[in-house]
C-alpha positions in Angstrom: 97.1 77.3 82.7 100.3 75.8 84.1 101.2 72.6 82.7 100.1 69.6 84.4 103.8 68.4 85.6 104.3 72.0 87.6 103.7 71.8 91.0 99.3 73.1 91.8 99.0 76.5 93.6 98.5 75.7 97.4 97.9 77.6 100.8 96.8 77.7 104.2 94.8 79.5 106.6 93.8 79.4 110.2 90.3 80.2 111.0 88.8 80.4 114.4 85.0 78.5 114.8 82.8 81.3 116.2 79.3 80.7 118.0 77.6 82.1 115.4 79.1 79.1 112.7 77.1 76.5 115.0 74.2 74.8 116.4 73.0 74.5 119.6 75.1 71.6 120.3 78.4 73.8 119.2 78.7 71.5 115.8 79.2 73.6 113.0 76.7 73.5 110.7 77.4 72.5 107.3 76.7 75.7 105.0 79.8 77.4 106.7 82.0 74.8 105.3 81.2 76.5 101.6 81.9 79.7 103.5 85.5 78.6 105.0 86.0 77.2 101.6 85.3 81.1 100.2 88.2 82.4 103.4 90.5 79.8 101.3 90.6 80.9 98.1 90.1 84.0 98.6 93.5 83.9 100.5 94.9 82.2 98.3 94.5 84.8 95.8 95.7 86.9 97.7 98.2 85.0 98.6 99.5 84.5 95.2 99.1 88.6 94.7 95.8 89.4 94.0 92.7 90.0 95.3 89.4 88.9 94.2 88.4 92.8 94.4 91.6 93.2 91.8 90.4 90.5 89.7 86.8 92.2 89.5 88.2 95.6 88.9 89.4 94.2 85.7 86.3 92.7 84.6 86.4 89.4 85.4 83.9 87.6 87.9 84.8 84.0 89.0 81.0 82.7 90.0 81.2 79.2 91.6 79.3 76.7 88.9 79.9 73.5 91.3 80.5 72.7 94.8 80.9 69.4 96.6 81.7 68.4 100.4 82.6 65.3 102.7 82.4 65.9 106.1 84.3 63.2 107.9 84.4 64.6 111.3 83.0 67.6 113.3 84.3 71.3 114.1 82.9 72.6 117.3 83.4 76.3 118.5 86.2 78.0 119.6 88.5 75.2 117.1 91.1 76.7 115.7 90.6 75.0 112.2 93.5 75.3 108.8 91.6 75.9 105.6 94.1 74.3 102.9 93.4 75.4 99.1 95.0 73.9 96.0 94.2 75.2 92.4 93.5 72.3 89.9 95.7 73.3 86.9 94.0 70.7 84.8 90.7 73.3 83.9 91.2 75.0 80.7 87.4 76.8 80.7 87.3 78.2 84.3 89.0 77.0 88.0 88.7 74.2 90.4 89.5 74.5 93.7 90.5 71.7 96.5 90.0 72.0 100.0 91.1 70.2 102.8 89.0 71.5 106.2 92.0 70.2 109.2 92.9 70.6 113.0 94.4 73.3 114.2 97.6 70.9 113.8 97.0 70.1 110.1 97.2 66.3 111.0 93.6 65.5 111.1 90.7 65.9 108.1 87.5 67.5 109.1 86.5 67.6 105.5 87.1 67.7 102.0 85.8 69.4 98.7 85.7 71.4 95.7 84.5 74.3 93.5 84.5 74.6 89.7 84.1 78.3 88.7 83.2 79.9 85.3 84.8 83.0 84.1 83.0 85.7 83.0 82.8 89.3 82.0 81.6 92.2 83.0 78.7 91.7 80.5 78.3 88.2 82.6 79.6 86.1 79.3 81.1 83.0 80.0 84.8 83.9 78.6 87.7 81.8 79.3 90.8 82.4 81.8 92.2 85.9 81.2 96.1 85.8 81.1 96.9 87.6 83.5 95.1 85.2 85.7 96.5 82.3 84.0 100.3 84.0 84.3 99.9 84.6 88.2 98.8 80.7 88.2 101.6 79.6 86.3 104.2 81.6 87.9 102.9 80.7 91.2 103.3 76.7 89.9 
């Protein structure tokens, strides 16, 4: 992994609130959160190069072991949200991921979390960080 001083891996995305991510009152309902949390690290990756199809092709699957979230405020539909991910570098057996859930602006916090995520191989073997994972990580730091 990248050492602790380099700068973390970050990136943002925009995401659009459909009708179908809420209630009846147009409040999003809280499962989609782990979902818009999925849109940012998955662009993240491929963001940084790779995607998540790339890093299964070569054997690796990146299950999510842990998952937290604060929800501070409320998206509605039809908000134009930014789903901001930052790889914790601090994991040597697998990845944590922050996320910050904002306004359209990036100014205000709708809510916050993280995932932890095991490694494993195609045999589904708990196996840690391949290198070229960890290179694309530390080059992107």
């Amino acid at each position: 992994m990248a050492p602790a001083s380099a700068t973390p891996p970050s990136h943002r995305v925009h995401y659009r609130v459909i009708y179908g991510d809420t209630d009846n009152m147009g409040v999003a309902y809280n499962a989609n959160y782990l979902r818009w949390f999925e849109i940012g690290r998955t662009e993240m990756f491929r963001h940084l190069g790779l995607t998540y199809r790339e890093i299964e092709e070569r054997g690796v699957m990146l299950p999510v072991a842990e998952v937290h979230c604060k929800f501070i405020r409320s998206a509605r539909y039809d908000d134009l949200i930014t789903i901001e991910t930052t790889l914790d570098t601090g994991m040597r057996s697998g990845f944590k991921f922050r996320y910050r859930i904002l306004d359209e602006a990036g100014a205000v916090e709708i809510a916050t979390g993280w995932t932890t995520h095991a490694c494993l191989n195609a045999e589904g073997k708990v196996v840690r960080p391949p290198r070229f994972l960890t290179e694309l990580i530390r080059a992107a730091g």
